[in-house]
N, C-alpha and C positions, 0 to 999 in steps of 0.2 A: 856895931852890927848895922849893914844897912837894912834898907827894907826889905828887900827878895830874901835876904839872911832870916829877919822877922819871922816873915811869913813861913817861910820851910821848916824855921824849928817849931813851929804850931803858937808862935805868941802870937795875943789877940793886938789886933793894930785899932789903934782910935780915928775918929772921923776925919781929920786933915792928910793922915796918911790913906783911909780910902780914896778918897778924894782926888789924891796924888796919882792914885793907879791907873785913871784915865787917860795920863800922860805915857803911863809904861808905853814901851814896843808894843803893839800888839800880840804877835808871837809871842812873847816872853811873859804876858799877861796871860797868857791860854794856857802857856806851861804850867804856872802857876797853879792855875784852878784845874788844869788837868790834873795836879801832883795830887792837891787837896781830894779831889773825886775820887779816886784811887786807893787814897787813905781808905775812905771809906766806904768804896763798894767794890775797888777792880774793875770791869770791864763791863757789869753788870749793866744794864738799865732797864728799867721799870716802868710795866705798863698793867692795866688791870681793864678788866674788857665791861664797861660799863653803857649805860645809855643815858642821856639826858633828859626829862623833860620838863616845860617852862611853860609850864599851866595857864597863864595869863598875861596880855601886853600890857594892862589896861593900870596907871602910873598915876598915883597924886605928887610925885616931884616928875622933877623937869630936871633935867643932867645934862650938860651942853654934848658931854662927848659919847652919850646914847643915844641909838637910831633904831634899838629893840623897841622903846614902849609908845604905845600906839599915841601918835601928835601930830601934827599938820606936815612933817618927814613921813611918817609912816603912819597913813588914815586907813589902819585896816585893822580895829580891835578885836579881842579876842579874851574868851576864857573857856577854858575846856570844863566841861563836865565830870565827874568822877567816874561815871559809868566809862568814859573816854580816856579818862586816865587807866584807869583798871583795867582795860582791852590792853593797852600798851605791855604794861608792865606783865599781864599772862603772857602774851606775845614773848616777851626779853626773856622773863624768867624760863621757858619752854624751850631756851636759846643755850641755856645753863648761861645767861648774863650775874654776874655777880652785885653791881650795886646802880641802885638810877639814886640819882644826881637832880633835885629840883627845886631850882631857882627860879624866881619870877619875877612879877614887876608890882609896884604896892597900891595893889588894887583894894580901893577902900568900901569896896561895896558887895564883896563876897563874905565877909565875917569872917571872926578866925575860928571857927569851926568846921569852917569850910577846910582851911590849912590842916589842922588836926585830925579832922576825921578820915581824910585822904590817908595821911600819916600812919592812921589804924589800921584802916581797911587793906593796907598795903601789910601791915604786919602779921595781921592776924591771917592772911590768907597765904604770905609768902616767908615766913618767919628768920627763912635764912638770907635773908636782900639785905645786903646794906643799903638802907637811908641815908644821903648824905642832904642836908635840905637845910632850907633857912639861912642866908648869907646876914651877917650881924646888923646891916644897911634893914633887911626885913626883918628882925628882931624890933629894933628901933621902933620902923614903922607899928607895927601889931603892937606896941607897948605903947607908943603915945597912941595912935588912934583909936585904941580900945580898953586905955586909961589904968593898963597895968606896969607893974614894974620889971624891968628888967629878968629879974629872977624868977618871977611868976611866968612869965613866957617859954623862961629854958626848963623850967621845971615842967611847963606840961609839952614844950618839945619831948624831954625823956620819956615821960608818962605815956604818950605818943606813939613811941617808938622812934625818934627816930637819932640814928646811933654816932654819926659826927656832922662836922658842920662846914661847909666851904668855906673860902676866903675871899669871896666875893666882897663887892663894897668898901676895901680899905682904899682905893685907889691911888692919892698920894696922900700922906698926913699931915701937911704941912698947909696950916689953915686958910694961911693967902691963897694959895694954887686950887684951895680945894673949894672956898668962896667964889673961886671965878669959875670950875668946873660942875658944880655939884651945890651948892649953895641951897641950904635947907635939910640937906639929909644926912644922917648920922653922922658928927664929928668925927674927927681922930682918937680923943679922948674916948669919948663914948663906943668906937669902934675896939678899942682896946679892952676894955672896960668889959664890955661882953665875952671877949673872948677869956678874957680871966675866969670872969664867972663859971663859963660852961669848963674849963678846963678845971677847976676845983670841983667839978663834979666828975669829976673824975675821965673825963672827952675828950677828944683829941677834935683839934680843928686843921685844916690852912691858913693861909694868908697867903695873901696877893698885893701887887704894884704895878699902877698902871703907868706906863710911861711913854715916851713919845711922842706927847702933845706938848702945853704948854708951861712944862716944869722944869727946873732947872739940874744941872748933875748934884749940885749939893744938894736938893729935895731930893732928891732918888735914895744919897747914902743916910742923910735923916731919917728914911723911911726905913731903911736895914737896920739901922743903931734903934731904933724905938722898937724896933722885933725884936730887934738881941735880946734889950733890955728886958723885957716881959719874956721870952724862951728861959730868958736865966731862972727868971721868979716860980715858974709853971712847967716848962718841957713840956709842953699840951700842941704844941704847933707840927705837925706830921712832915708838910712839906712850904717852903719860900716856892712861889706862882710868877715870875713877871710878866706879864701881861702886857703884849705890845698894842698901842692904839690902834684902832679901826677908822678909817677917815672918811668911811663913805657915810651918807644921806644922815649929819647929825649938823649940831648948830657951832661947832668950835672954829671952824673953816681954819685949820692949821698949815700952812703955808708951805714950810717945809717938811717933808715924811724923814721920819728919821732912817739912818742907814744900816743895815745888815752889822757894818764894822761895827758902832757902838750899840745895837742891840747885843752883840757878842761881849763885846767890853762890859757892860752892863752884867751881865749873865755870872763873867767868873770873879768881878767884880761881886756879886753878892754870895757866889760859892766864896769866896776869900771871909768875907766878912761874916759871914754868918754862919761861926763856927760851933753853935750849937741846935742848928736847923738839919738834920739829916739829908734833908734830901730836896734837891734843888728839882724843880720841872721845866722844862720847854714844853712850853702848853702851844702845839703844834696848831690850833685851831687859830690861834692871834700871830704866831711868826710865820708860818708855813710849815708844810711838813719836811722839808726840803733843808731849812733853816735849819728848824729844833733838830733833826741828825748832824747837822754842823756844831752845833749847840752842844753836844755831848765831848766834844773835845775841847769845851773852855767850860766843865764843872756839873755841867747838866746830867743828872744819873736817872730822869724819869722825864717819859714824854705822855702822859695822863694816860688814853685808852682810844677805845676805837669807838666809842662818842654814839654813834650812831644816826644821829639825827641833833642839830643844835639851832638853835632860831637867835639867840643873843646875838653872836658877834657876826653872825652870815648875816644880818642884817643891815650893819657895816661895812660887808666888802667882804668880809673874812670864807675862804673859801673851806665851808666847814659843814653846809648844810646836810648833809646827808655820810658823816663818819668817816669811816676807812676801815677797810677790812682787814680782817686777822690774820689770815697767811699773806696778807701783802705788808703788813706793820711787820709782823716777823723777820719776814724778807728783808723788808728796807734796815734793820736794826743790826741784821745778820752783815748784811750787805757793807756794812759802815764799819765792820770790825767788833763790837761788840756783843754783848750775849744779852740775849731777850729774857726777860724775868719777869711773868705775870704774876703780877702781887693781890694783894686783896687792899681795901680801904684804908686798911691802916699798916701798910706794908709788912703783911707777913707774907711769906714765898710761897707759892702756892706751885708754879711749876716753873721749872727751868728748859726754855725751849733748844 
């Protein structure tokens, strides 16, 4: 049996044959993970109308390939107020928005009460919001900086309210690349490690991969095989994120921008591999919106939401500042052949457009 035999009859292929898929045709690489998408969703894709917000720039690490947290790149800190957060989120919810999304930068001088109480006040006032908050990079942080463990932190995330968790923060796992990118902030290990935990509490989280900087294709399929591995132990992972780099106003100065082709290869390359991750995203904010709709005929069956407002990666280049609207993501989804499927946080079908 060759490989494309492999993969069709649904056996799981190990790391040297990922690897190999690089090499495939293109085309016949797309086919591939088109075949796989289809298994499991048809024609569908998946979006959920959510808003973003990112509380604070203000950073005790340093990440060469961020140009979010407020540093002599970007001399304009910030932290919002609760009172400002809570306008927001009356505002979305009045919108019938379904979940805000808040991640931030590891601000050591707000307290984590400051984290949590946000956390309440949003529950106790909006009770049907999904919370998706706290990327396992800020877990870390709020556990060593305020000298608790692990589990003490997800436990009063719950307590909290708040109901799953991004995949922010894994960017690549592979400790060389991630010493030259990110050096000092949550391991690989320890990024796994949290997500176990919240997932035996019974959570659902993501997971993300940053890629297009300075990593190599076998760190990319390392980084899939170490998801597999823990999806197998847990099935706590909702959706696999890749996350293409941003190359504006940050410190990694990368030379070459990777290409369209192998963000594509990329893409059905982890729909292949990761055959027990449901649901693969083009997270439109980092490839383009333009792209992630290409993106769905090499395995992509979700392109996140229409964001509304995001400061992370538009702070990089990424043309994302201000969302995209609803009848126009419809449109464009429609337009590409597929069927628009608003889902809720944890991909249950909410309506079929």
């Amino acid at each position: 049996m060759n490989l494309k035999e492999k993969i069709l009859s649904g056996a799981r292929i190990d790391f040297e044959e990922a690897l190999s898929l690089y090499e495939m045709d293109f085309f016949e690489l797309g086919e591939l993970a088109d075949a796989k998408r289809k298994e499991l969703h048809g024609k569908k894709t998946y979006f959920n109308i959510n808003r973003h917000i990112n509380p604070t720039n203000i950073c005790a690490d340093i990440c060469k390939f961020c140009a979010y947290a407020a540093n002599r790149k970007n001399p304009n800190p910030y932290t919002m107020t609760h009172d400002e957060i809570m306008n927001i989120v009356k505002d979305v919810h009045s919108r019938g928005i379904k979940e805000i999304h808040i991640v931030s930068a590891h601000n050591p001088d707000t307290g984590i009460e400051w984290y949590l109480d946000i956390f309440k006040k949003i529950k106790t006032h909006y009770p049907d919001l999904h919370i998706k908050a706290l990327t396992a990079a800020e877990v870390d942080f709020l556990a060593r900086h305020y000298g608790k463990t692990y589990d003490e932190i997800l436990d009063l995330m719950v307590q909290y309210g708040v109901d799953s968790m991004p995949g922010g923060g894994a960017e690549i796992f592979d400790e060389e690349v991630r010493d030259y990118i990110c050096k000092g902030k949550v391991t690989s290990d320890q990024w796994l490690e949290i997500h176990e935990k919240w997932h035996s509490r019974g959570k659902k989280s993501n997971v993300t991969m940053l890629f297009g900087h300075v990593e190599k294709r076998k760190d990319r399929i390392d980084h899939m095989m170490r998801i597999r591995a823990l999806q197998d132990k847990t099935g706590g992972f909702n959706c696999f994120i890749p996350l293409v780099y941003q190359s504006e106003n940050n410190y990694l100065n990368v030379k070459e921008y990777i290409t369209a082709n192998e963000i594509l290869k990329t893409m059905a390359i982890s729909r292949i591999v990761l055959d027990n991750v449901a649901n693969l995203k083009a997270y439109w904010v980092t490839s383009t919106v333009n792209l992630a709709l290409v993106a769905q005929e090499f395995g992509a069956n979700d392109l996140d939401g229409t964001i509304e407002k995001e400061s992370i990666n538009s702070a990089a280049g990424a043309a994302s500042a201000n969302g995209v609207n609803l009848e126009e993501f419809v449109a464009l989804i429609k337009n590409t052949g597929f069927i628009p499927v608003e889902r809720d946080s944890v991909y249950n079908e909410i309506k079929v457009w």
